[in-house]
C-alpha positions in Angstrom: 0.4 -11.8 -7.9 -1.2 -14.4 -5.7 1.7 -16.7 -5.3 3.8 -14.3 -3.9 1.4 -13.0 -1.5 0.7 -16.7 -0.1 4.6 -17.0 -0.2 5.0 -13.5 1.7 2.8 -14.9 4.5 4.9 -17.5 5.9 7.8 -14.6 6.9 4.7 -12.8 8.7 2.9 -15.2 10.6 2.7 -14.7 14.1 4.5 -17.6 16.8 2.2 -20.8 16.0 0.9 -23.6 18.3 2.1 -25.4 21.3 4.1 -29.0 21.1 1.0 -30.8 20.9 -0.8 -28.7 18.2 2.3 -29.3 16.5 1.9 -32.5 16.8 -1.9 -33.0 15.4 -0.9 -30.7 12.6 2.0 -33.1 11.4 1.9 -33.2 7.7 4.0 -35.6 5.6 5.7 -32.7 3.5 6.8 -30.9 6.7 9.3 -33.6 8.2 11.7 -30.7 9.6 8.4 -28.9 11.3 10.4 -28.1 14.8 12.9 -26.3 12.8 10.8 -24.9 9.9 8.8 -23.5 13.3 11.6 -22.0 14.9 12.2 -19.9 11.9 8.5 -19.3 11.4 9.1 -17.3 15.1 11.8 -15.6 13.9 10.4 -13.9 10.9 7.4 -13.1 12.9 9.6 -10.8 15.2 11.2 -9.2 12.2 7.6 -8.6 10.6 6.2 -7.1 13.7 8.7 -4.7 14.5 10.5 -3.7 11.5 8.5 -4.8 8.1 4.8 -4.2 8.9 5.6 -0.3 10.9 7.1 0.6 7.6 4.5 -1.1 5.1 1.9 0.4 7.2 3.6 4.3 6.9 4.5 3.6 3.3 0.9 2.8 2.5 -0.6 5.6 4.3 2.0 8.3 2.8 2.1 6.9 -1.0 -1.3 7.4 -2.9 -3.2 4.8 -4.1 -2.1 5.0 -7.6 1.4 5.0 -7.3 1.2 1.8 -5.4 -0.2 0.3 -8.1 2.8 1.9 -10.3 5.2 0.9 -8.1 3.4 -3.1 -8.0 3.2 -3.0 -11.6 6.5 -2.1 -12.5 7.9 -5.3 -10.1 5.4 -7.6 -11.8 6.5 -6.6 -15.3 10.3 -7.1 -14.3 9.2 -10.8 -13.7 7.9 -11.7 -16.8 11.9 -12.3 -17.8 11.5 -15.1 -15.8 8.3 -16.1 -16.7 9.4 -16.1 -20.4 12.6 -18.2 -19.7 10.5 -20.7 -17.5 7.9 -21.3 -19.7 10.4 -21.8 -22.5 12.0 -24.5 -20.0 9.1 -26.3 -19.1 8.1 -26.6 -22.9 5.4 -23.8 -23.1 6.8 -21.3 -26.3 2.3 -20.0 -25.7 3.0 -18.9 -22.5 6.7 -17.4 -23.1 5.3 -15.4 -26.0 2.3 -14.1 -24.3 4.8 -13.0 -21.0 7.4 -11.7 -23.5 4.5 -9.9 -25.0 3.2 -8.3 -21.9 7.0 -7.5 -20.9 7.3 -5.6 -24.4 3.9 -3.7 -24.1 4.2 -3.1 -20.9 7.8 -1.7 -21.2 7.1 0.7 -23.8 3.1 1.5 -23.8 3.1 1.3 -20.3 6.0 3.6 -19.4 8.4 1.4 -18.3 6.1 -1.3 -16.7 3.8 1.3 -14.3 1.1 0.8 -16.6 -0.5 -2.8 -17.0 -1.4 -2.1 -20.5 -1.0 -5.7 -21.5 -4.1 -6.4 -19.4 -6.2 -4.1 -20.7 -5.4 -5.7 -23.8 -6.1 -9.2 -22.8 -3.0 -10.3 -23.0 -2.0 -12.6 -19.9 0.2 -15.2 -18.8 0.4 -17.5 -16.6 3.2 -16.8 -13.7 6.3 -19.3 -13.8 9.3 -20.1 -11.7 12.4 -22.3 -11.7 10.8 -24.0 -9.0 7.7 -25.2 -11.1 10.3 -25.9 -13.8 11.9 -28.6 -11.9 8.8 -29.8 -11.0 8.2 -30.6 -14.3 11.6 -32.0 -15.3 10.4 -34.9 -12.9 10.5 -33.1 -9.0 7.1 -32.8 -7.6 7.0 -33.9 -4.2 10.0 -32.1 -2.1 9.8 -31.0 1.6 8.3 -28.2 2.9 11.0 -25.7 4.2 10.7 -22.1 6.1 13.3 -19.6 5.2 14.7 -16.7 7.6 13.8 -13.5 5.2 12.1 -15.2 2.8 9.3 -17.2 4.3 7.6 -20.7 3.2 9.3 -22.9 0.3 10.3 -26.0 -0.7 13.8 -27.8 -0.8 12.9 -27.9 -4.6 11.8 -24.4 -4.6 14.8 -23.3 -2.5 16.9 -24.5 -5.0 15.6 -22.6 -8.1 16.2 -19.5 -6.1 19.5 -19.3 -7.7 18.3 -19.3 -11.0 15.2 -17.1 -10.7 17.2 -14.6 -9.3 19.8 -14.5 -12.6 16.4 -14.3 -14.5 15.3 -11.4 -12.8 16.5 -7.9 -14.0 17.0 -6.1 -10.4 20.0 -8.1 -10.1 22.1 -7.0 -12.8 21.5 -3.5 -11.9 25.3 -2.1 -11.1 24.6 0.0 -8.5 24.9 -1.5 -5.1 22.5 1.7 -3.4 19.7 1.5 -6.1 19.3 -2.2 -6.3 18.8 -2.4 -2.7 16.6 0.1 -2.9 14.6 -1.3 -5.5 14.8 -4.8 -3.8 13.5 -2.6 -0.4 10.5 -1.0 -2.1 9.4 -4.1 -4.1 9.6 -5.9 -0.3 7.6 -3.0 1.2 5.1 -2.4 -1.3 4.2 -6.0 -1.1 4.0 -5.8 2.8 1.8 -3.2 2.4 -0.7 -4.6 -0.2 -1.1 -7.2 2.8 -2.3 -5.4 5.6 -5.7 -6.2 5.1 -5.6 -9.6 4.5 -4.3 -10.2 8.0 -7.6 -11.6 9.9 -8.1 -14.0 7.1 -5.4 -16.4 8.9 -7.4 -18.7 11.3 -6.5 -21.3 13.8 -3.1 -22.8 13.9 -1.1 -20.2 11.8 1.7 -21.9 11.2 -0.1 -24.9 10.0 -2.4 -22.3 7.7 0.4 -20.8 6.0 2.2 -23.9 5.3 -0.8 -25.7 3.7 -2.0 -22.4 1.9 1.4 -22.4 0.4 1.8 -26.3 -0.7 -1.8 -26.1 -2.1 -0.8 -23.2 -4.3 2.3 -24.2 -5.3 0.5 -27.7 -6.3 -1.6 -25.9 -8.4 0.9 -23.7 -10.0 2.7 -27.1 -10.9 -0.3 -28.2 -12.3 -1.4 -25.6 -14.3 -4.6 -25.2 -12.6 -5.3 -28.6 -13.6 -6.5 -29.9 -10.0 -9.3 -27.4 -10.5 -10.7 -24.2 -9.8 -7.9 -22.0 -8.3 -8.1 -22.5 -4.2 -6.6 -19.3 -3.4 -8.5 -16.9 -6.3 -10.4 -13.3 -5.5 -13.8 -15.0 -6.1 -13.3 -17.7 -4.2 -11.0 -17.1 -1.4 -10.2 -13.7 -0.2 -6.9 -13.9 -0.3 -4.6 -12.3 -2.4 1.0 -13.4 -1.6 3.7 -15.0 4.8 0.2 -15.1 8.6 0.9 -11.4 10.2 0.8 -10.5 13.8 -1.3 -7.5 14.7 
């Protein structure tokens, strides 16, 4: 989904601007920016010589259509926590139309490879614990850069605990196959990236930071602010700025 790939950006972005380009892209949500650049560098190092090597071989090896298998299959494991976010923030529409595409998907859909669901017109709108405190009364929080996991939020940070009990990787018992799953689900999203690369311009750091805080506005918003900023029609850009 979208969001991810914007969030998936910030762990990819190449080493950023000099002290005063820092400095003229200050933003008022990014009060720890020295810091939040510092780990910016350091997932860029990761990305570029470990991540994007194997995202690049797995794409060229794997066919086409067993990508999409493999991206479906994640995406249908998170409508769990779709369904138990939505019924958070007070949306039982959206929890039964995620808990519907889980079911169809599941079974009709062989296990989740198949996007049936969509084919059937029946979407939902992609929900996090984040957004859910958001609507419980936090919407402004500080713009933070993880090491691993790119651009968040404090806010966002802090529903990482529960979106995580909410998803179903991480009650599978074996210790090999869920980090394998967790491995593929990382690589297969690397890989759906690769192209989107050049689309970063200018300061990257600052790109990928705003990029994320305007999506994540308008997740919390429910679209509300306008026409999605980030959508295939409108932007070309479809889930952490990569170094070539």
């Amino acid at each position: 989904m979208a969001s991810t790939l914007v969030m998936a950006l910030g762990g990819c972005a190449s080493t950023g601007s000099t002290g005063s380009e820092a400095s003229q892209a200050s933003n008022p949500d990014d009060p720890w920016e020295g810091f939040n650049r510092k780990v910016f560098v350091f997932n860029d190092v990761l990305d570029r010589y470990a991540l994007k090597p194997v995202a690049s071989g797995y794409r060229t090896i794997t066919p086409e259509p067993l990508q999409l298998g493999v991206g479906n299959f994640f995406s249908n494991l998170g409508e769990l926590r779709t369904t138990v976010n939505s019924l958070l923030q007070g949306k039982p529409a959206n929890a039964g139309r995620s808990t519907s595409r889980f079911l169809v998907n599941t079974t009709m859909g062989i296990g989740g490879l198949f996007d049936i669901a969509s084919r059937m017109d029946i979407d939902s709108d992609e929900e996090d614990f984040g957004q859910t405190l958001a609507t419980w009364g936090w919407e402004d929080s500080r713009y933070l850069v993880l090491p691993l996991l790119g651009p968040s939020t404090l806010r966002d940070t802090s529903g990482l605990p529960a979106d995580m009990a909410a998803y179903p990787v991480t009650y599978v018992d074996d210790d090999a196959v869920r980090a394998g799953l967790t491995a593929l689900n990382i690589v297969d999203t690397r890989a759906g990236l690769l192209d989107q690369e050049e689309l970063i311009q200018g300061d990257r750091y600052r790109f990928i930071r705003d990029a994320y805080l305007q999506r994540r506005q308008f997740e919390i918003s429910d679209g509300e602010l306008g026409d999605d900023p980030f959508s295939a029609d409108d932007f070309e850009f479809d889930d952490a700025d990569f170094a070539d």
